[in-house]
N, CA, C and O atoms as a GROMACS GRO file, in nm:
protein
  372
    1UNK      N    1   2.200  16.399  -0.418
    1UNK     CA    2   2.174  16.256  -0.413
    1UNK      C    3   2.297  16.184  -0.360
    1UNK      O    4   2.410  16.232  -0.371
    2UNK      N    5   2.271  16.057  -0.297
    2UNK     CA    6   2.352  15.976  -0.242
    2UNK      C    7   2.489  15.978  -0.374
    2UNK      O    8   2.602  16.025  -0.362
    3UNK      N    9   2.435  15.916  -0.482
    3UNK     CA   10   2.544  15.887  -0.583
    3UNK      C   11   2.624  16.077  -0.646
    3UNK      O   12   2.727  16.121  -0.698
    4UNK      N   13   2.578  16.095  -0.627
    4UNK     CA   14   2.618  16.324  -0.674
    4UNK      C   15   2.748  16.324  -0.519
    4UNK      O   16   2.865  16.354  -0.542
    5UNK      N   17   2.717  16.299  -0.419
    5UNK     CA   18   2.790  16.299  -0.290
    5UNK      C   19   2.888  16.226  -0.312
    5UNK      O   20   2.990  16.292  -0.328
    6UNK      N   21   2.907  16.071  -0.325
    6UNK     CA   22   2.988  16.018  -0.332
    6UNK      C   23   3.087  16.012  -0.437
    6UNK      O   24   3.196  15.958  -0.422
    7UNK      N   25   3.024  16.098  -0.598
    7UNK     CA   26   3.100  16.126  -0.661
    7UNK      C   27   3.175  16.194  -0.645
    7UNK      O   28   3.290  16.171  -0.683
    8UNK      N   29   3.138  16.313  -0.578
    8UNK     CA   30   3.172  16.429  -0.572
    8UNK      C   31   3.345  16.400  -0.435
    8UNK      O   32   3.454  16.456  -0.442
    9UNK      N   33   3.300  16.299  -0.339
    9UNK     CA   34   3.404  16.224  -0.257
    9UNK      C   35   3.508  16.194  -0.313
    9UNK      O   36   3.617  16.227  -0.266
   10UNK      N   37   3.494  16.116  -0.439
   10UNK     CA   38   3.588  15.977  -0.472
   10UNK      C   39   3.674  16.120  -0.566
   10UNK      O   40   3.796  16.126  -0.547
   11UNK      N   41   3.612  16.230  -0.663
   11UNK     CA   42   3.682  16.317  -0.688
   11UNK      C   43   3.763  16.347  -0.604
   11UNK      O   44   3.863  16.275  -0.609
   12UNK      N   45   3.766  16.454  -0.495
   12UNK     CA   46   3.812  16.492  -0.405
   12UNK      C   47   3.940  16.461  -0.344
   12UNK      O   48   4.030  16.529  -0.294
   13UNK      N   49   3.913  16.289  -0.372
   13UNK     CA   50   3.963  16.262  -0.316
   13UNK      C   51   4.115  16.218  -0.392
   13UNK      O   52   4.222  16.203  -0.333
   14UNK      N   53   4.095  16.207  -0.503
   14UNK     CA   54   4.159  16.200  -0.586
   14UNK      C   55   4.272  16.289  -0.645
   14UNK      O   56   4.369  16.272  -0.719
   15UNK      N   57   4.205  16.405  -0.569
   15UNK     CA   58   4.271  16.505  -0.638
   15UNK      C   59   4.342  16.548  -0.462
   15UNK      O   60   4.385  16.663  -0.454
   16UNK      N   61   4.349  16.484  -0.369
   16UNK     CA   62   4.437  16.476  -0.236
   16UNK      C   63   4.330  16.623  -0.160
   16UNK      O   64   4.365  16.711  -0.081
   17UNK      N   65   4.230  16.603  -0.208
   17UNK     CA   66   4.116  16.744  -0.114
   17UNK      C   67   4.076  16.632  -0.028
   17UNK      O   68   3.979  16.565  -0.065
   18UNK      N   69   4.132  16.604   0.072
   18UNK     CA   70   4.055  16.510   0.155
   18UNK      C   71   3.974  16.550   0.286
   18UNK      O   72   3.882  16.483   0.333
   19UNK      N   73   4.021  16.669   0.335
   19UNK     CA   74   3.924  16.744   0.452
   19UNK      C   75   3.816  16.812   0.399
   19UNK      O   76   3.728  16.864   0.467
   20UNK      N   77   3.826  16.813   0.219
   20UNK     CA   78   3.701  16.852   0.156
   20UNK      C   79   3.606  16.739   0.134
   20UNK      O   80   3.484  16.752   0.139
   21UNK      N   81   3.673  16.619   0.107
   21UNK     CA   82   3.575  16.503   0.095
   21UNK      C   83   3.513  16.437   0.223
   21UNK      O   84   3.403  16.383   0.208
   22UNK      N   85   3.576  16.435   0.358
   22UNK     CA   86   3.525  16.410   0.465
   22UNK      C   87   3.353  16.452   0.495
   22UNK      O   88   3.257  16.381   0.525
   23UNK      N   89   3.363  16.558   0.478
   23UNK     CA   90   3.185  16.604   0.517
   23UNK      C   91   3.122  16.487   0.441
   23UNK      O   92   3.061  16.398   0.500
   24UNK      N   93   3.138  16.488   0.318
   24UNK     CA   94   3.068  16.450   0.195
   24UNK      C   95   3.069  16.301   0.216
   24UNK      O   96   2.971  16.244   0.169
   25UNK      N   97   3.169  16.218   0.282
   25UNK     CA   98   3.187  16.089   0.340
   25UNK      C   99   3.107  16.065   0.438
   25UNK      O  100   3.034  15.966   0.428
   26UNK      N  101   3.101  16.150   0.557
   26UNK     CA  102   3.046  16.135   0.707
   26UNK      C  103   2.866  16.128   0.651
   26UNK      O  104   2.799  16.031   0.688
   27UNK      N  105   2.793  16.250   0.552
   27UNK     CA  106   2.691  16.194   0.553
   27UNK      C  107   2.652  16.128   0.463
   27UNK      O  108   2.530  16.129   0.447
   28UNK      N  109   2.727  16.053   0.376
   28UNK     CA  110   2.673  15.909   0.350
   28UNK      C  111   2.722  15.800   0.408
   28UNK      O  112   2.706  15.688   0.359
   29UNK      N  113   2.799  15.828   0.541
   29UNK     CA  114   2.805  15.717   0.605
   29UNK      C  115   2.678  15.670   0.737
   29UNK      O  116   2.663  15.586   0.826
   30UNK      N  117   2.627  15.758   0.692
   30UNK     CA  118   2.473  15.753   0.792
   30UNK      C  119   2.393  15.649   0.728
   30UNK      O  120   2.292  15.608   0.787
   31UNK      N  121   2.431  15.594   0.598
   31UNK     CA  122   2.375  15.463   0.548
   31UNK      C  123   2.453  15.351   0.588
   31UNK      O  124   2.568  15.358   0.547
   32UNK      N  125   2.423  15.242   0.662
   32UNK     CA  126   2.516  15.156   0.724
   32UNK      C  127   2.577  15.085   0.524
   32UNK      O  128   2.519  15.018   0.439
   33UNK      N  129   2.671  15.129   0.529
   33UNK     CA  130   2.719  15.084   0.393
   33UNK      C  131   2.905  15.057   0.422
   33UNK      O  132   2.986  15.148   0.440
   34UNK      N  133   2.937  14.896   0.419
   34UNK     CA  134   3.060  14.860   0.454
   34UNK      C  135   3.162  14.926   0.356
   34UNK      O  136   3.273  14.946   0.405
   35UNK      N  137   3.138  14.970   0.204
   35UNK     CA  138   3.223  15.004   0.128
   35UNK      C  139   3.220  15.156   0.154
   35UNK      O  140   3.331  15.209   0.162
   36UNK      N  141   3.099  15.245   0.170
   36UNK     CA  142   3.098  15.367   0.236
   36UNK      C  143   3.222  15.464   0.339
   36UNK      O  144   3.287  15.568   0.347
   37UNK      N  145   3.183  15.299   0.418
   37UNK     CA  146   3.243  15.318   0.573
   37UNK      C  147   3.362  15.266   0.481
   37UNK      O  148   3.359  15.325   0.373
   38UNK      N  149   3.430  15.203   0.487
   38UNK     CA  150   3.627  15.162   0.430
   38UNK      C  151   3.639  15.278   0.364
   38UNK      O  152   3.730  15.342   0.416
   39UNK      N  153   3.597  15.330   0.283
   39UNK     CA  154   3.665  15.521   0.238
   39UNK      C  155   3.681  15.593   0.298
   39UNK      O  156   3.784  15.660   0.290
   40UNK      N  157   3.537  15.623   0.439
   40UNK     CA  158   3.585  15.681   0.515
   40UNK      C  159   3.684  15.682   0.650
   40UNK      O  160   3.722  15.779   0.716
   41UNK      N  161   3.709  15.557   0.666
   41UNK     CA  162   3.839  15.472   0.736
   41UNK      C  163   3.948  15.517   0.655
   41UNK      O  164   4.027  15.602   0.697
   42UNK      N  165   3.955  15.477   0.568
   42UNK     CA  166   4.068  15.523   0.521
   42UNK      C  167   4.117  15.658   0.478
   42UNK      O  168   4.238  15.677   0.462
   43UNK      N  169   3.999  15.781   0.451
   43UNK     CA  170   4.044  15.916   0.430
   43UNK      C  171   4.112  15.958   0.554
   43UNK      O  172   4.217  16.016   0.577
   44UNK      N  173   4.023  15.911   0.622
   44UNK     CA  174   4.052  15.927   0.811
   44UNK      C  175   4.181  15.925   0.834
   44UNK      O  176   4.241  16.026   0.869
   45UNK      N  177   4.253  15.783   0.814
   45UNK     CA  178   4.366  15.725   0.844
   45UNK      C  179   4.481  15.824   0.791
   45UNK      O  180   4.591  15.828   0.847
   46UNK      N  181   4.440  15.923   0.651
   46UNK     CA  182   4.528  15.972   0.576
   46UNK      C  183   4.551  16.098   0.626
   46UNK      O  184   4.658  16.157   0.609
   47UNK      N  185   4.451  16.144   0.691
   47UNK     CA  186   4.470  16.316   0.731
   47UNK      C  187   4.480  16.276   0.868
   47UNK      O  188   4.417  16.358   0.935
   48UNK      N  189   4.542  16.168   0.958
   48UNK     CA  190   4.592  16.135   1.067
   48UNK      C  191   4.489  16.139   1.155
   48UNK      O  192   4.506  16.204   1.258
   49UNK      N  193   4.384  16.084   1.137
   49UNK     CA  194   4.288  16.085   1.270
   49UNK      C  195   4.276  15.934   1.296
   49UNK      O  196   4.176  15.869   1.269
   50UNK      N  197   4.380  15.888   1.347
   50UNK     CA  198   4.376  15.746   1.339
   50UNK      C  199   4.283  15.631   1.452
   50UNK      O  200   4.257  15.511   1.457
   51UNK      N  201   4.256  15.749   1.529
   51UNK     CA  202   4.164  15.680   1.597
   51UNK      C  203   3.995  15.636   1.551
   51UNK      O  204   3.938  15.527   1.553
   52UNK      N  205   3.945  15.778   1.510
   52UNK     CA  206   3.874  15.772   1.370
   52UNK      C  207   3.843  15.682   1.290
   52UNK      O  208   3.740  15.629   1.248
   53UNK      N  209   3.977  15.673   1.275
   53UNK     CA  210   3.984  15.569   1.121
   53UNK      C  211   3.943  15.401   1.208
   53UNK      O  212   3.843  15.337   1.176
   54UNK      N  213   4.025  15.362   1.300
   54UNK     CA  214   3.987  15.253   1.361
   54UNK      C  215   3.847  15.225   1.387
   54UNK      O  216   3.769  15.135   1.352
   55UNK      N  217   3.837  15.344   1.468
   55UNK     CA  218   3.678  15.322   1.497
   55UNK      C  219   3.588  15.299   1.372
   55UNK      O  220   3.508  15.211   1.403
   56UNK      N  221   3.564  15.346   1.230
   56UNK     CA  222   3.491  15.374   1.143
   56UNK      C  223   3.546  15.205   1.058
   56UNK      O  224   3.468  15.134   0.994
   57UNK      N  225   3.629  15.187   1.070
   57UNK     CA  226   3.683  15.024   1.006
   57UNK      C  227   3.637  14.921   1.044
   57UNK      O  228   3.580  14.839   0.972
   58UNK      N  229   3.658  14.909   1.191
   58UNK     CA  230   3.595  14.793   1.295
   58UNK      C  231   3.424  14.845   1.243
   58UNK      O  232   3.374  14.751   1.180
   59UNK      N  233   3.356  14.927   1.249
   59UNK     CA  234   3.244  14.915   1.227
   59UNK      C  235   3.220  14.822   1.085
   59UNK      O  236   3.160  14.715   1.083
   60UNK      N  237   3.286  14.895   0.960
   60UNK     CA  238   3.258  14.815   0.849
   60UNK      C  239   3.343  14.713   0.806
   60UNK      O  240   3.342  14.679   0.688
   61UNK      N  241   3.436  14.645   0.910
   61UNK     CA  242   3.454  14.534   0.886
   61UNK      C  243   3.292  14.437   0.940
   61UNK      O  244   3.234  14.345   0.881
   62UNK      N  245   3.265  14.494   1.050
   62UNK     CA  246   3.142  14.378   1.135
   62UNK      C  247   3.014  14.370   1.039
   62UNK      O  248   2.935  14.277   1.046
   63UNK      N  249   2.997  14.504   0.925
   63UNK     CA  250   2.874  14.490   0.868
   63UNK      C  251   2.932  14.392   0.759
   63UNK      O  252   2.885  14.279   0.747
   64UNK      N  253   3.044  14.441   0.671
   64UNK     CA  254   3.107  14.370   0.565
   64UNK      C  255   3.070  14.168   0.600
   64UNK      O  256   3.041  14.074   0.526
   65UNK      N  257   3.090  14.178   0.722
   65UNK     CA  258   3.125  14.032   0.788
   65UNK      C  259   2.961  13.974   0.804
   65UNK      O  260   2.923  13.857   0.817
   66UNK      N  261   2.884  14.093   0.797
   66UNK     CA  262   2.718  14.046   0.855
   66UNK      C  263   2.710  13.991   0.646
   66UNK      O  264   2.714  13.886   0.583
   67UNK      N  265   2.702  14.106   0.620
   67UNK     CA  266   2.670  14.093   0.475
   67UNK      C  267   2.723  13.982   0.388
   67UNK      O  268   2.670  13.947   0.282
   68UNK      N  269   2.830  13.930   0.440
   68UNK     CA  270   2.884  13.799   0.393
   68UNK      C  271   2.991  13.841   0.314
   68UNK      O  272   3.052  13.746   0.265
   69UNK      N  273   3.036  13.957   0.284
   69UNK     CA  274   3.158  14.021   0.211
   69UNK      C  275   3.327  14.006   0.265
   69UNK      O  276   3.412  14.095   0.263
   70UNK      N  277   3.341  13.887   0.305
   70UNK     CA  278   3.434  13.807   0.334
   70UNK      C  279   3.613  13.882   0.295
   70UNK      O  280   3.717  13.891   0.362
   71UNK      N  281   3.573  13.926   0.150
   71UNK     CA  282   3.732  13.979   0.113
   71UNK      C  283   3.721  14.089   0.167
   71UNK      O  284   3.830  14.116   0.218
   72UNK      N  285   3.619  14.201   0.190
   72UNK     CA  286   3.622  14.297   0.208
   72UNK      C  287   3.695  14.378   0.355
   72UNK      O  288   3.759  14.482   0.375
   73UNK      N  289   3.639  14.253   0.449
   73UNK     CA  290   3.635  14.229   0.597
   73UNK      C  291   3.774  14.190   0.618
   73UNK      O  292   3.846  14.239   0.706
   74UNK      N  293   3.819  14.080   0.514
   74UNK     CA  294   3.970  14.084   0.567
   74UNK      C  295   4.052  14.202   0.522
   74UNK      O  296   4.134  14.246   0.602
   75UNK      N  297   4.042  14.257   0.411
   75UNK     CA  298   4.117  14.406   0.372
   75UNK      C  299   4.102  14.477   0.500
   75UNK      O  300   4.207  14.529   0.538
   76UNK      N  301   3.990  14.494   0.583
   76UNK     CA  302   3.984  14.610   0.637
   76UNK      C  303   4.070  14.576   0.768
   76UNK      O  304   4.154  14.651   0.818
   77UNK      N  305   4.014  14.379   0.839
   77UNK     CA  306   4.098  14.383   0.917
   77UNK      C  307   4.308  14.382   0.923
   77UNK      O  308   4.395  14.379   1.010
   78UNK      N  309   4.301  14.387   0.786
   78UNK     CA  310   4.457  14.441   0.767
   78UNK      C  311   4.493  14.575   0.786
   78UNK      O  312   4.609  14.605   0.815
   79UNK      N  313   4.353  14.706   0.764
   79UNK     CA  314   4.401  14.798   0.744
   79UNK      C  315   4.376  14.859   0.918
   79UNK      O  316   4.419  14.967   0.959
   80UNK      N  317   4.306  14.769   0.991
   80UNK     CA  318   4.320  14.770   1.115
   80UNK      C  319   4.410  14.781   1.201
   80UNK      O  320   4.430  14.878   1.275
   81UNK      N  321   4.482  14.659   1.195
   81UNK     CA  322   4.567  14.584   1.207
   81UNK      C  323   4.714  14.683   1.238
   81UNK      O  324   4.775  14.712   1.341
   82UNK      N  325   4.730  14.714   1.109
   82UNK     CA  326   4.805  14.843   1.069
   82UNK      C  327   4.814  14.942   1.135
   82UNK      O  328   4.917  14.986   1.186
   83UNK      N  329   4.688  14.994   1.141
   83UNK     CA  330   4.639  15.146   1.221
   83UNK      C  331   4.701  15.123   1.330
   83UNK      O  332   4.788  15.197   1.376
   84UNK      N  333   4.634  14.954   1.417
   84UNK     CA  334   4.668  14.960   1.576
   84UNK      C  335   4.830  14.950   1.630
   84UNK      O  336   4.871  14.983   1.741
   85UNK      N  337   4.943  14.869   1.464
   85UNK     CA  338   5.014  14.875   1.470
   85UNK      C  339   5.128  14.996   1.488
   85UNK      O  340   5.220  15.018   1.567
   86UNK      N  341   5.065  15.066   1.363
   86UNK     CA  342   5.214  15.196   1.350
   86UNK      C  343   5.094  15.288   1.300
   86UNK      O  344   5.125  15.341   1.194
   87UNK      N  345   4.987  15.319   1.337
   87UNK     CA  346   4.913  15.407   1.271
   87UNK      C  347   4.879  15.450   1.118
   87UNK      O  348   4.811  15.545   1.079
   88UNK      N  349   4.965  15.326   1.024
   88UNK     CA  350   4.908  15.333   0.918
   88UNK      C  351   4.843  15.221   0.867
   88UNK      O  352   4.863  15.112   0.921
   89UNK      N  353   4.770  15.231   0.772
   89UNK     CA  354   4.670  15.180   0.730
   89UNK      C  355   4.619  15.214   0.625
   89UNK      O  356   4.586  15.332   0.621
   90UNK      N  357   4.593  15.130   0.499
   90UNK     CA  358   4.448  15.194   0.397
   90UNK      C  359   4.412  15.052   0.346
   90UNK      O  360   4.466  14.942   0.358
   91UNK      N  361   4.316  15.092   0.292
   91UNK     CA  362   4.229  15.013   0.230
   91UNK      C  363   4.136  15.020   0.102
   91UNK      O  364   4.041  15.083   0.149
   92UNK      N  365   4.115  15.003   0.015
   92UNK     CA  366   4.074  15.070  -0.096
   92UNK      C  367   3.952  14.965  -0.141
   92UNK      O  368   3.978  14.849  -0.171
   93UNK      N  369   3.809  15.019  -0.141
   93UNK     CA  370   3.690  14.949  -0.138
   93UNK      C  371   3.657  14.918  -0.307
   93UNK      O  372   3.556  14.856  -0.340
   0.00000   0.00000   0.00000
C-alpha cells in the first residue's frame, strides 16, 4: 500500500539507506503528490543527483503552488534555489 511504501521510505531514510528508499519514493511519486515529490527532491539532492533533485522540486513546487500550499512552495523554492546555487539543497515536507 501507498502508506506500507512510504513508511517503509521515511524509515530508510532515517536510518541514511537512501538508495534503498529511492525505488520506494519514485513509485509513489507516480501520484502527483507535492509532499511526495519534496522527499524525493531532497533524497535526490543527498546522494548527489542534483539535477534530479531540481527537476523533481520545480515539479512540486508548481503542484504545491496549484494546490494553494503556499509555505510549502516557498521551502522548496529555497531548496531550489540552493541546488542551482552550490548544489545543495533540502527541504523537509
Amino acid at each position: 500500500s501507498r502508506d506500507y511504501r512510504y513508511n517503509l521510505a521515511r524509515v530508510l531514510i532515517a536510518q541514511n539507506r537512501l538508495s534503498e528508499a529511492i525505488p520506494n519514493l519514485e513509485e509513489l511519486s507516480k501520484v502527483p503528490d507535492p509532499t511526495m515529490l519534496a522527499t524525493l527532491a531532497s533524497v535526490y539532492a543527498r546522494v548527489g543527483r542534483v539535477a534530479d533533485a531540481i527537476e523533481v522540486a520545480k515539479h512540486a513546487r508548481d503542484l504545491a503552488a496549484q494546490q494553494g500550499d503556499r509555505e510549502l512552495a516557498g521551502r522548496l523554492e529555497r531548496m531550489i534555489a540552493g541546488l542551482e546555487r552550490d548544489g545543495s539543497g533540502s527541504v523537509h515536507p
